[in-house]
LUMFI-585828 format. One line per 4 residues: number of its first residue (from 1); their letters; for each residue z, x, y of N, C-alpha, C. Coordinates in steps of 0.05 Angstrom, whole numbers. Layout:
BEGIN
NUM = A = Z/X/Y/Z/X/Y/Z/X/Y ~ ...
END
This chain:
BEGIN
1 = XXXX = 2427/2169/2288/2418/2141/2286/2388/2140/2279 ~ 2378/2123/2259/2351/2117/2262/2332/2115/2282 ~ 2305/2122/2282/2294/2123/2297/2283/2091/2315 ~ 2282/2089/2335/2277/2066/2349/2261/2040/2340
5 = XXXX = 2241/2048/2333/2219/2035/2313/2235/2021/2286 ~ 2252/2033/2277/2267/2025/2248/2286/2003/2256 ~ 2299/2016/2274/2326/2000/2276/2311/1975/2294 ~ 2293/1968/2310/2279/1944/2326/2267/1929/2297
9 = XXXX = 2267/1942/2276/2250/1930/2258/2269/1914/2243 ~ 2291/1929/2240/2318/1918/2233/2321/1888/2237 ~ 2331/1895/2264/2339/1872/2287/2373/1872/2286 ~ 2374/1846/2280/2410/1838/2280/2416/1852/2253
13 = XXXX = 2409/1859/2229/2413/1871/2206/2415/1899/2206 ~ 2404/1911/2233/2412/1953/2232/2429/1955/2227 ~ 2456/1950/2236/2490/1956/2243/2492/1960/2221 ~ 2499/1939/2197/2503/1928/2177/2492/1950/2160
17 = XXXX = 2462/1953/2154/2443/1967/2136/2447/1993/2138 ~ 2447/1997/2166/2455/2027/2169/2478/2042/2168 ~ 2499/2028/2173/2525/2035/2171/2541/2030/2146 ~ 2529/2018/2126/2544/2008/2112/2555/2036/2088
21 = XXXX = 2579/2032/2077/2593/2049/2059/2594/2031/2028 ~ 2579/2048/2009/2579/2031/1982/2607/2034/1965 ~ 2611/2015/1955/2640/2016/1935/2634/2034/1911 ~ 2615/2044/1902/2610/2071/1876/2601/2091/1899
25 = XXXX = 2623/2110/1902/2617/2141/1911/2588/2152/1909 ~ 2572/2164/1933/2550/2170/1917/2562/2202/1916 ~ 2574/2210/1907/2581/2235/1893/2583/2240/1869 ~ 2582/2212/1852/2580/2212/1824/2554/2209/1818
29 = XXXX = 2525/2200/1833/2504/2204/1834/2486/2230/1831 ~ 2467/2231/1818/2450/2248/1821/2433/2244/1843 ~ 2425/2254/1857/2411/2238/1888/2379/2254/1891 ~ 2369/2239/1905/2336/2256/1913/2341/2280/1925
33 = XXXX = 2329/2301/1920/2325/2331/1934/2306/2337/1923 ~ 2290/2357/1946/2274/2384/1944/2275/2388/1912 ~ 2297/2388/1901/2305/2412/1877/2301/2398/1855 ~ 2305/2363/1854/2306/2347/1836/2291/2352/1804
37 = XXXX = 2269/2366/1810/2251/2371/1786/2266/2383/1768 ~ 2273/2411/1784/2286/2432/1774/2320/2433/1761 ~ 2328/2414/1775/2366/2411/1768/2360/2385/1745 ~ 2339/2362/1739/2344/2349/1716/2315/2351/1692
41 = XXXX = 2296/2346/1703/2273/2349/1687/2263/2382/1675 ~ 2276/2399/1686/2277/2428/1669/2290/2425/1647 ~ 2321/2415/1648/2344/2421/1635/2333/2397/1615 ~ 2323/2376/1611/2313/2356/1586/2291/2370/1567
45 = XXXX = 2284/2341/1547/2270/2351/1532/2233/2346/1538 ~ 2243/2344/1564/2208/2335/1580/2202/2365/1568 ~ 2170/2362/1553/2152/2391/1556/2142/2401/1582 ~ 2134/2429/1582/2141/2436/1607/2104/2426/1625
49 = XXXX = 2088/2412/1606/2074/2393/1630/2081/2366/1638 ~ 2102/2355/1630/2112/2335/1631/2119/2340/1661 ~ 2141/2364/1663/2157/2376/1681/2130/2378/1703 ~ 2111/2392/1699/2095/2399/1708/2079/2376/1732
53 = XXXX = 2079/2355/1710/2056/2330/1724/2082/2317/1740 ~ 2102/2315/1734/2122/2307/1749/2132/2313/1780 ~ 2129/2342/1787/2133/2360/1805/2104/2355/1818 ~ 2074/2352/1810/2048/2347/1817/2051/2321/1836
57 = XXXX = 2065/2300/1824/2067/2270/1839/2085/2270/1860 ~ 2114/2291/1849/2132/2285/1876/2129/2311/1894 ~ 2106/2321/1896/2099/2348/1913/2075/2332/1935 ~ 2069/2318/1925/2036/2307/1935/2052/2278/1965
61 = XXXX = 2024/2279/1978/2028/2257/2005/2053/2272/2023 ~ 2057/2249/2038/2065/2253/2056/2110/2264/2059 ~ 2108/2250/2026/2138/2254/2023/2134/2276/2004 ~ 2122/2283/1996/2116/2302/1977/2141/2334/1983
65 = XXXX = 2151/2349/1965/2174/2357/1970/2208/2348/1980 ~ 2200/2328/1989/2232/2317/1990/2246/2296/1970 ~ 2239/2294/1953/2251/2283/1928/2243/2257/1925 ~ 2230/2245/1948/2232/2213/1938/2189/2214/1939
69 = XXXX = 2193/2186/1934/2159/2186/1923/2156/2147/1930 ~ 2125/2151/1939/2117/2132/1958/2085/2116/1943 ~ 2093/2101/1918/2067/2093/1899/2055/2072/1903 ~ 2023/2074/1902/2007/2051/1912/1995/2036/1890
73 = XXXX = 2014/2014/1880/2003/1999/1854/1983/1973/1863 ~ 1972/1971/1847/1943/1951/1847/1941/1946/1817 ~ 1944/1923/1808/1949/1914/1781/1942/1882/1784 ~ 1946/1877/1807/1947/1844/1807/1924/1831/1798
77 = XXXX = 1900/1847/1800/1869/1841/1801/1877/1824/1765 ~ 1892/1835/1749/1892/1827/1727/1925/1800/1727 ~ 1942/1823/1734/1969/1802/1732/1961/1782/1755 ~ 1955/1775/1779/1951/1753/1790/1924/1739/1781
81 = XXXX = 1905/1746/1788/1889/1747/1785/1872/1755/1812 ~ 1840/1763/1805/1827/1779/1825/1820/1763/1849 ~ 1818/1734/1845/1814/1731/1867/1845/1714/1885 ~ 1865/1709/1869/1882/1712/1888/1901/1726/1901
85 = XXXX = 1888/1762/1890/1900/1780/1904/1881/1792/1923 ~ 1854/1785/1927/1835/1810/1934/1816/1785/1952 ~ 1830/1759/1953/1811/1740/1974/1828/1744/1997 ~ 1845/1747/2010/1854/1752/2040/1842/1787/2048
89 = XXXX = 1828/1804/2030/1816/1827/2034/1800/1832/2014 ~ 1778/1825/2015/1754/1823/1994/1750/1852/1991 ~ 1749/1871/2018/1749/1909/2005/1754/1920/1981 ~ 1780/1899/1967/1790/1913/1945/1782/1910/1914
93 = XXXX = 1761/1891/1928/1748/1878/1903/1741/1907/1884 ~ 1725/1919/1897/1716/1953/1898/1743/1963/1899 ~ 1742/1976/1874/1765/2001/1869/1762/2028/1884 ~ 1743/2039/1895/1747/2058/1899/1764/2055/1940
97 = XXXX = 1770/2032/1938/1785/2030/1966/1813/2024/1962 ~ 1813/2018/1944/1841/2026/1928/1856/2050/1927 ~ 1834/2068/1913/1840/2095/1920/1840/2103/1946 ~ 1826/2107/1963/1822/2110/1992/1849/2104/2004
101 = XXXX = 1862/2081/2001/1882/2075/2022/1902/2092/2011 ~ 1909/2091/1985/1931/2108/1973/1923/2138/1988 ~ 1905/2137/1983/1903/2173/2002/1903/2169/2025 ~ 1886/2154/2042/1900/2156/2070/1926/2153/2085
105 = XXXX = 1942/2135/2064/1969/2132/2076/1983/2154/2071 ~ 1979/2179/2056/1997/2184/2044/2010/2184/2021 ~ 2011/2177/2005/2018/2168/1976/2020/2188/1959 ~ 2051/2191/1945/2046/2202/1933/2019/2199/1907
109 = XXXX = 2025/2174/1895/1999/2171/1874/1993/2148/1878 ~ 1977/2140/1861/1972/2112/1861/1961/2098/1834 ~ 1976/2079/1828/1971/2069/1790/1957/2041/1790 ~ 1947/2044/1782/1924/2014/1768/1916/2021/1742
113 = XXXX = 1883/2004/1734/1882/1992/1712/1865/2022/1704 ~ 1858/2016/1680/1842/2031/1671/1817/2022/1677 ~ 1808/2004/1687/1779/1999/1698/1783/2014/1733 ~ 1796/2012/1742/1797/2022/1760/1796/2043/1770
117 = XXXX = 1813/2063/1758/1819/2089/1758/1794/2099/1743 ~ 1793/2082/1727/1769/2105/1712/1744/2109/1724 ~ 1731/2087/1740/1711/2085/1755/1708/2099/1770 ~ 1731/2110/1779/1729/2135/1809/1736/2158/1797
121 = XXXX = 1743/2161/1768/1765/2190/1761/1747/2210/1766 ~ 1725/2213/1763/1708/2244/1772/1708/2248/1807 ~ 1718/2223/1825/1713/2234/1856/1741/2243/1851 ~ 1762/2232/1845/1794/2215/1858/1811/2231/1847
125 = XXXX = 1804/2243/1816/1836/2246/1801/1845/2272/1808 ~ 1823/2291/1813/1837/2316/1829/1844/2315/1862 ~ 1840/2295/1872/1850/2287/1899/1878/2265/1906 ~ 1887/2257/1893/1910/2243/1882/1922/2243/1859
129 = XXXX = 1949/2240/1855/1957/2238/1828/1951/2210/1811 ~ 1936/2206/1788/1935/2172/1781/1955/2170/1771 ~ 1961/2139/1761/1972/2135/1748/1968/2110/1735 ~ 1965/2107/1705/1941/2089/1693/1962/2067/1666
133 = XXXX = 1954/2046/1690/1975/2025/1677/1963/2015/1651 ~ 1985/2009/1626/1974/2011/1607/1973/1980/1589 ~ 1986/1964/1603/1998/1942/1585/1994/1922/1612 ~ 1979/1892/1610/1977/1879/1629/1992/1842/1625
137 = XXXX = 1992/1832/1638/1990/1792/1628/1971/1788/1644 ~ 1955/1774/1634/1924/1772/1643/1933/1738/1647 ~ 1921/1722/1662/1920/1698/1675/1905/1677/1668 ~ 1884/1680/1647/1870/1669/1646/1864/1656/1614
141 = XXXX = 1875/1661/1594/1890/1655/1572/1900/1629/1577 ~ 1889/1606/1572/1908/1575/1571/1910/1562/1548 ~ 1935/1562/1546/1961/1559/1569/1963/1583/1571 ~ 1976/1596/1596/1988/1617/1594/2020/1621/1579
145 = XXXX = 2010/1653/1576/2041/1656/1565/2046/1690/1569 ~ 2062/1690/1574/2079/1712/1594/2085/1738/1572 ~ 2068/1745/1568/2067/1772/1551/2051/1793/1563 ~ 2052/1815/1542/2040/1844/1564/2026/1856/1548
149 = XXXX = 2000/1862/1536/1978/1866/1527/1972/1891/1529 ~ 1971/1908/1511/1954/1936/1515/1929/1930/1521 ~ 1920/1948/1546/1893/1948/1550/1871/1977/1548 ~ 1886/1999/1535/1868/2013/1532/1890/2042/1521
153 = XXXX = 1882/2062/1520/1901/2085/1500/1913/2099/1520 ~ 1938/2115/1513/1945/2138/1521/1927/2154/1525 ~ 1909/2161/1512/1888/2187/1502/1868/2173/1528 ~ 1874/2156/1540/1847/2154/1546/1853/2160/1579
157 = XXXX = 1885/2156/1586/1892/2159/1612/1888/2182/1614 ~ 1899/2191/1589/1899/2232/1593/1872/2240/1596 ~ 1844/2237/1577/1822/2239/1584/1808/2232/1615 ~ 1816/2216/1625/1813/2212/1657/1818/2235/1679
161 = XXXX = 1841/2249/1670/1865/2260/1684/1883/2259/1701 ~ 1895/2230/1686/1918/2221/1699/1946/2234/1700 ~ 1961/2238/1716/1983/2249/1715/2008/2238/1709 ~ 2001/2201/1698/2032/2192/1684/2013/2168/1675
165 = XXXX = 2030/2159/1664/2021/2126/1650/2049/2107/1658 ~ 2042/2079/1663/2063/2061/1672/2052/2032/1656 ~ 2084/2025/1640/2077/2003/1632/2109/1982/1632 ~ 2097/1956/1621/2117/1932/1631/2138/1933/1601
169 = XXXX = 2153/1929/1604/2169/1911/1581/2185/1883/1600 ~ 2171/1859/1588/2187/1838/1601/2217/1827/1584 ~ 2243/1845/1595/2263/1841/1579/2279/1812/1579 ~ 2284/1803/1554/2290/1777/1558/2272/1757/1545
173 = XXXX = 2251/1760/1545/2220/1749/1538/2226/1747/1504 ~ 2207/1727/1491/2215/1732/1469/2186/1747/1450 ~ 2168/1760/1464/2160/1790/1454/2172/1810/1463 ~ 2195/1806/1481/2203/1841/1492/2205/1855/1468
177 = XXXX = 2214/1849/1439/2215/1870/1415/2203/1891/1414 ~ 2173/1862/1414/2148/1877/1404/2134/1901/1430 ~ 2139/1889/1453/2132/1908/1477/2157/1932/1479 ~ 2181/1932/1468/2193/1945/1469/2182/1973/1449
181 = XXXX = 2178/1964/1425/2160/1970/1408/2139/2000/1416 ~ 2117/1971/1427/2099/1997/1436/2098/2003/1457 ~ 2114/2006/1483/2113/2021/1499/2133/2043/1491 ~ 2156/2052/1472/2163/2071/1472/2148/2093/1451
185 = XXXX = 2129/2078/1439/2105/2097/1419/2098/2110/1441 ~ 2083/2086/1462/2056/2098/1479/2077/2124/1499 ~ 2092/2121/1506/2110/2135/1526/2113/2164/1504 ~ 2129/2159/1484/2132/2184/1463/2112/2202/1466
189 = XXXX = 2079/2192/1460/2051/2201/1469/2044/2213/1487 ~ 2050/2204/1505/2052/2205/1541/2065/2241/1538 ~ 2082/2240/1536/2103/2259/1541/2088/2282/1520 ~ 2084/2274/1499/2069/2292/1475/2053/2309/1492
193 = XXXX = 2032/2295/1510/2007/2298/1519/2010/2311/1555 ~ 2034/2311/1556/2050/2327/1583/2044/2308/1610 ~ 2042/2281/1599/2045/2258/1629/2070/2252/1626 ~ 2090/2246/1650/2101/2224/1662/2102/2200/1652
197 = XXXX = 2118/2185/1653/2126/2164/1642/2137/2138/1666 ~ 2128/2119/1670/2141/2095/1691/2144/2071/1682 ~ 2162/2053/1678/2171/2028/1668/2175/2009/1695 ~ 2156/1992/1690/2157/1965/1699/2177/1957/1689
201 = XXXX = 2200/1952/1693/2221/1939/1680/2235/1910/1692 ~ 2217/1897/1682/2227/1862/1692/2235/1847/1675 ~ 2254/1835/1686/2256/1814/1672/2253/1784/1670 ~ 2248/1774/1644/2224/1741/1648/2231/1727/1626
205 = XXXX = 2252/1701/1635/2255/1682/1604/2265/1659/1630 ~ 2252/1634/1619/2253/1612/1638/2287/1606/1636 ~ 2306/1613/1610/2329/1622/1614/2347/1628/1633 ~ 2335/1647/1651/2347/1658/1673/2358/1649/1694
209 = XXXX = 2344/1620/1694/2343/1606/1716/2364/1587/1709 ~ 2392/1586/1725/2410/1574/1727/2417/1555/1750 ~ 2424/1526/1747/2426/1511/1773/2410/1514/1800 ~ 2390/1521/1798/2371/1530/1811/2377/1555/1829
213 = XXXX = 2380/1582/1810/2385/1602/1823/2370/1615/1794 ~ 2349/1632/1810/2341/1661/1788/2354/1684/1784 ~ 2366/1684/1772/2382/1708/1754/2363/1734/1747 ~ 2337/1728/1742/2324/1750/1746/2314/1777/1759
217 = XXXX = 2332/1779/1775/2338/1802/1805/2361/1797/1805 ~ 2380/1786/1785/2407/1797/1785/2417/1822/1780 ~ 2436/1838/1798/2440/1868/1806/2445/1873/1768 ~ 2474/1852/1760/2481/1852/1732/2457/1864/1709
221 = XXXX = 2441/1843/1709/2416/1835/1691/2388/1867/1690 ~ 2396/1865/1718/2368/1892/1727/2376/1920/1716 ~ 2407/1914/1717/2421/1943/1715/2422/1943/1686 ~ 2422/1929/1668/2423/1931/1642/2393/1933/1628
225 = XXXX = 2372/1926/1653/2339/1934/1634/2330/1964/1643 ~ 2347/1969/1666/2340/1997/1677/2361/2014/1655 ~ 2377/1998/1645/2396/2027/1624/2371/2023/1602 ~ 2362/1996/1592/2344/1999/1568/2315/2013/1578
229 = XXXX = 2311/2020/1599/2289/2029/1611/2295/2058/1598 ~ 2313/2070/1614/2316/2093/1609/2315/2112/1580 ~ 2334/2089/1572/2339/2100/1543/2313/2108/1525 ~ 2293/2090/1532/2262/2095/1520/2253/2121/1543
233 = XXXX = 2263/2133/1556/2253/2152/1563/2228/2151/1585 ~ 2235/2127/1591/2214/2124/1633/2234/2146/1641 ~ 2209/2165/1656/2225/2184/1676/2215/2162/1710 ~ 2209/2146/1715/2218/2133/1729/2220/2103/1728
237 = XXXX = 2232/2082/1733/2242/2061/1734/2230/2049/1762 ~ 2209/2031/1748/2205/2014/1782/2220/1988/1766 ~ 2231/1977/1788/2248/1954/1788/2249/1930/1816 ~ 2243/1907/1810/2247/1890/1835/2281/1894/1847
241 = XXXX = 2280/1894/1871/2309/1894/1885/2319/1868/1879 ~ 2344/1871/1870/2374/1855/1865/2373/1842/1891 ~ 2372/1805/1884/2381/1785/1899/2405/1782/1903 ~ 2409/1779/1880/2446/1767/1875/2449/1779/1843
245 = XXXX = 2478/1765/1839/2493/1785/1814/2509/1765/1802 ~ 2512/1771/1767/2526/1758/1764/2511/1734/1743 ~ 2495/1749/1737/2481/1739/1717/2488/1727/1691 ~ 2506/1745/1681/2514/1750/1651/2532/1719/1647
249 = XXXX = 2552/1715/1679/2565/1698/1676/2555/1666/1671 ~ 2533/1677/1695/2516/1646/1700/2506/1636/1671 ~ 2489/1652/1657/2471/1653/1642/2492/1649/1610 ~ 2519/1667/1611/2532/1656/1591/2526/1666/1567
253 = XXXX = 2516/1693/1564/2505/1706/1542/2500/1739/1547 ~ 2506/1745/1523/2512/1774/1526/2537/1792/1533 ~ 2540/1816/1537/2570/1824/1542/2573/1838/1571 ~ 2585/1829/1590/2584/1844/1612/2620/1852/1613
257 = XXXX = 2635/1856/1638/2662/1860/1638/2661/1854/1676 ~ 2697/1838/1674/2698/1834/1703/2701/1855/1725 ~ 2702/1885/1705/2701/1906/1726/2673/1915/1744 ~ 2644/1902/1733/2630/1908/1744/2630/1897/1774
261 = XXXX = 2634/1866/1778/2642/1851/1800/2662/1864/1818 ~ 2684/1873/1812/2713/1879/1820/2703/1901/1835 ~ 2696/1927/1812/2697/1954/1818/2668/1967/1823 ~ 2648/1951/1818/2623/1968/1819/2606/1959/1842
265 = XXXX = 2602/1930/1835/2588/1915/1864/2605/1903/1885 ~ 2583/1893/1908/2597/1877/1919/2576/1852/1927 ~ 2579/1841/1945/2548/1819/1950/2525/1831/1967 ~ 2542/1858/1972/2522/1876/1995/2493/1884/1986
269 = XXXX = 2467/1883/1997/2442/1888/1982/2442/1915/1973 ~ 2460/1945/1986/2462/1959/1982/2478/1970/1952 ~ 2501/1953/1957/2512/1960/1936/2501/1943/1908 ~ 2481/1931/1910/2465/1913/1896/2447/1932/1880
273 = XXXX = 2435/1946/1895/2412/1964/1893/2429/1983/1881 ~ 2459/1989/1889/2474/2022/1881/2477/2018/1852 ~ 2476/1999/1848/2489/1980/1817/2460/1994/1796 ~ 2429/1990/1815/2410/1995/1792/2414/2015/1789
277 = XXXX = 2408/2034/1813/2415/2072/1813/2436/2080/1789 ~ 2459/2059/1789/2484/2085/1777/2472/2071/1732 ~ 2453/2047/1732/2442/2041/1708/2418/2063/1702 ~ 2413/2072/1717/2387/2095/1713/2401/2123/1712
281 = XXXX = 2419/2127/1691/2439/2149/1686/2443/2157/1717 ~ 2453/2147/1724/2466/2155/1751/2453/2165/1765 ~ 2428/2155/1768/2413/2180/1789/2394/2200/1772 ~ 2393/2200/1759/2384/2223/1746/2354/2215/1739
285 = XXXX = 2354/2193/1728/2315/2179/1725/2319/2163/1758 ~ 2305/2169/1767/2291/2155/1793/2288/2121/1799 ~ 2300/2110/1822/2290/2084/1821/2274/2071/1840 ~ 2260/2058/1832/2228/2058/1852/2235/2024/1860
289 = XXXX = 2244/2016/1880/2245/1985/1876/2206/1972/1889 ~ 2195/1950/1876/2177/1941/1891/2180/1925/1913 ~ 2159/1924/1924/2154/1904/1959/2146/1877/1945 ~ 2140/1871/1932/2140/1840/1927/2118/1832/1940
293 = XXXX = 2113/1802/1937/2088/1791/1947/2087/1798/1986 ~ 2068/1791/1984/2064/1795/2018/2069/1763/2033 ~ 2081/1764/2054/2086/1739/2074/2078/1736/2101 ~ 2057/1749/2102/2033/1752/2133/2058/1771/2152
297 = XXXX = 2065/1753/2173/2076/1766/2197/2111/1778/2187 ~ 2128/1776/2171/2146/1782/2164/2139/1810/2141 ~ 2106/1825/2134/2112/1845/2107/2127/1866/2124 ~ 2120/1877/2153/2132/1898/2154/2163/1902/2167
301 = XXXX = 2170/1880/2164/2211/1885/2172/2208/1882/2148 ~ 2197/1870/2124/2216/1863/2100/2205/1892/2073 ~ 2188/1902/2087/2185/1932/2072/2201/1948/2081 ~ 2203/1953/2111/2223/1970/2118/2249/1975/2117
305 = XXXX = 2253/1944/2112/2289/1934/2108/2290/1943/2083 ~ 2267/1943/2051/2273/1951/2028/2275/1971/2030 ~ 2266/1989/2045/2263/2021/2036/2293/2031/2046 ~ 2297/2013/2061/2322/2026/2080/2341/2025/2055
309 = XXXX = 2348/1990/2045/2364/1988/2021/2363/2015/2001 ~ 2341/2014/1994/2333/2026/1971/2339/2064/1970 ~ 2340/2070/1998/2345/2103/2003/2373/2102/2014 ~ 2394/2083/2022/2413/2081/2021/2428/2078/1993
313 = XXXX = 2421/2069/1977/2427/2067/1957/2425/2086/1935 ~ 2405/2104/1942/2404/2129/1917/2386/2120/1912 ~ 2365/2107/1914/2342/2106/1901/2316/2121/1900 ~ 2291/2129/1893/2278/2148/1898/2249/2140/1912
317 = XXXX = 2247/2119/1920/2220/2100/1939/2211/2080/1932 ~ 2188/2076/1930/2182/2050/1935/2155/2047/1921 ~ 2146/2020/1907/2124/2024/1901/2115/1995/1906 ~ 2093/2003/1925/2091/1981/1939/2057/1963/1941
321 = XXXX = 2048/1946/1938/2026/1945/1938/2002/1916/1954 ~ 2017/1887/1945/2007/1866/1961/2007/1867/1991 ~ 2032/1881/1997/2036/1881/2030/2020/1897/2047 ~ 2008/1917/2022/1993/1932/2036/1970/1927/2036
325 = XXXX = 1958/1919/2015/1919/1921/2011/1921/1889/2018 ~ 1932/1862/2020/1921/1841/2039/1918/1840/2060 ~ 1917/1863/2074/1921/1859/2099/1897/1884/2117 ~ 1880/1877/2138/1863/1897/2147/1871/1927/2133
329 = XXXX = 1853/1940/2137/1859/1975/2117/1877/1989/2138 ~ 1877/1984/2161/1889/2005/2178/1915/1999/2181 ~ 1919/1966/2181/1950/1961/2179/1972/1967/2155 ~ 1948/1965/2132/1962/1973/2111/1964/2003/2107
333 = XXXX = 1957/2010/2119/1967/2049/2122/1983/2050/2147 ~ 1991/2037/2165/2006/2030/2183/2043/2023/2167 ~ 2038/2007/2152/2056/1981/2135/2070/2008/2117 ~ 2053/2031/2103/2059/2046/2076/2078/2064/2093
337 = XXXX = 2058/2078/2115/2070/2102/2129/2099/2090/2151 ~ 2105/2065/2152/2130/2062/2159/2150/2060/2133 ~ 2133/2050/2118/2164/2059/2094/2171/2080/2084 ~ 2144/2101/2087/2152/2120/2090/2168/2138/2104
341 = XXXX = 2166/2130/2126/2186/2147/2153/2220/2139/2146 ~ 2218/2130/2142/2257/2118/2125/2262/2135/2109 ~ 2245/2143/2096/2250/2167/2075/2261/2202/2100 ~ 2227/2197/2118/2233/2225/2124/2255/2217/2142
345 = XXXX = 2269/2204/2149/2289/2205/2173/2321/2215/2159 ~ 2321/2234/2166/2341/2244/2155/2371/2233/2170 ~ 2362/2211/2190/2392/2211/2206/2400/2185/2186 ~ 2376/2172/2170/2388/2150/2146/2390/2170/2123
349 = XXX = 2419/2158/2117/2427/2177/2097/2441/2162/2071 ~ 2440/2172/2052/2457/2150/2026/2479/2149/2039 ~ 2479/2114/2029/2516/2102/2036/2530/2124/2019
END
């Protein structure tokens, strides 16, 4: 059974979370291990620093060796904007505390902007793995409009010495073409140049939204940008966790089949989440779900409860970031290193 701390964090939802059995076998999964590098990223056409910087990120912090990986993103300063991510903790105004927490918690790496990372890369980049986000929606453009902007080169993360690059394609959107476009140039590059590869993979068209229900964290919908994720070649997939499902129907466009409903999902968050895993070739590219905005006294049951989802499910951690840096520095290494412990508890185990 989980450790005491987890399951009180739980509450009335342990039984349920922890016990639960998913309707897709995880035997048809590729799953997190020790070995993971070596049984799929050898056998591809990753070059062998690809392989290399790969094994560097999921070797590092505190999960480091056991297959799953624990990322400290900070991006908002641009996608929210700076001061309504960095006014409930002005510390972060300053990047190099950015860095700091990602290393004190543990972390495997930690990805932001290129102003960020780069400002510290001569203390930081041989003391953490970076990871240097490449494509932003900036806030401040009026009207706004929901696109994703290169903000600086491949060549230039690698010059830093970053160990992957991570960028958005908003699927659904009516630039995803064009972002589809160039993030699989910049990624091709990436890989050229022996980084890692991570996809923001969201989805965003005021579309989505049916009878007042967002379709956009539909299990359906997610699972079909994490297959287009993949296919461009993200060796990992961060993805928001699946609300509900059932998108295709609501929304009334596109091709889904009634076996996914029947035979694949169910309304369970687990088998919600199992749905992204078995879209990320079954396990085989990694799925990172995020923590979402922060909600004061509720971030740490509702981080804990994700990670639980999310490592029950076959997924490979968590990348997590508002819940952690709004909040005093110690709690937020408090907040990281409990979602971390879900990982190391080996008595939670995939449904």
């Amino acid at each position: 059974m989980a450790s005491k701390k987890i399951t009180d964090l739980l509450g009335d939802k342990a039984e349920d979370l922890l016990t639960h059995k998913c309707i897709v076998d995880k035997a048809t999964l590729t799953l997190p291990s020790p070995d993971y590098i070596d049984e799929i990223f050898v056998k591809s056409n990753r070059n062998n620093r690809v392989v290399q910087s790969m094994q560097m990120l999921m070797d590092h912090g505190r999960l480091g060796g056991t297959g799953y990986c624990s990322i400290f993103p900070v991006d908002q300063g641009i996608e929210h904007s700076a001061g309504a991510s960095f006014a409930p903790n002005p510390i972060y105004f300053d990047p190099e505390n950015i860095v700091k927490l990602a290393i004190e918690s543990g972390c495997n790496g930690v990805a932001s902007t290129f102003g960020v990372l780069g400002i510290v890369s001569r203390k930081y980049a041989h003391k953490i793995p970076f990871i240097v986000k490449l494509n932003h929606n900036e806030l401040l453009s009026y009207p706004n409009k929901y696109d994703q902007t290169m903000f600086g080169t491949v060549k230039s993360a690698y010059d830093m010495g970053a160990v992957g690059v991570g960028a958005t394609v908003y699927w659904g959107s009516e630039e995803s073409t064009r972002q589809l476009q160039e993030v699989s140039q910049a990624f091709e590059l990436a890989h050229e140049l022996g980084m890692c590869t991570i996809l923001w993979c969201y989805l965003r068209n005021s579309g989505f939204k049916v009878n007042g229900v967002d379709y956009s964290t539909a299990a359906d919908l997610t699972g079909q940008a994490n297959h287009l994720g993949v296919t461009i070649q993200a060796d990992i997939i961060k993805q928001k966790m699946a609300t509900n499902n059932g998108g295709y129907n609501a929304i009334k466009f596109g091709k889904t089949s009634p076996l996914v409903y029947e035979k694949l999902t169910t309304d369970h968050p687990i088998d919600l989440c199992r749905y992204q895993v078995l879209n990320c070739y079954s396990g085989k590219i990694g799925l990172i779900n995020s923590g979402g905005e922060s909600k004061g006294a509720e971030d740490l049951t509702d981080a804990v409860e994700t990670a639980v989802i999310n490592k029950r499910a076959g997924g490979t951690g968590l990348i997590m970031g508002r819940k952690a840096f709004q909040k005093p520095f110690k709690d937020g290494i408090d907040l990281l290193n409990a979602t971390q412990d879900v990982y190391l508890d080996k008595s939670i185990t995939v449904a």
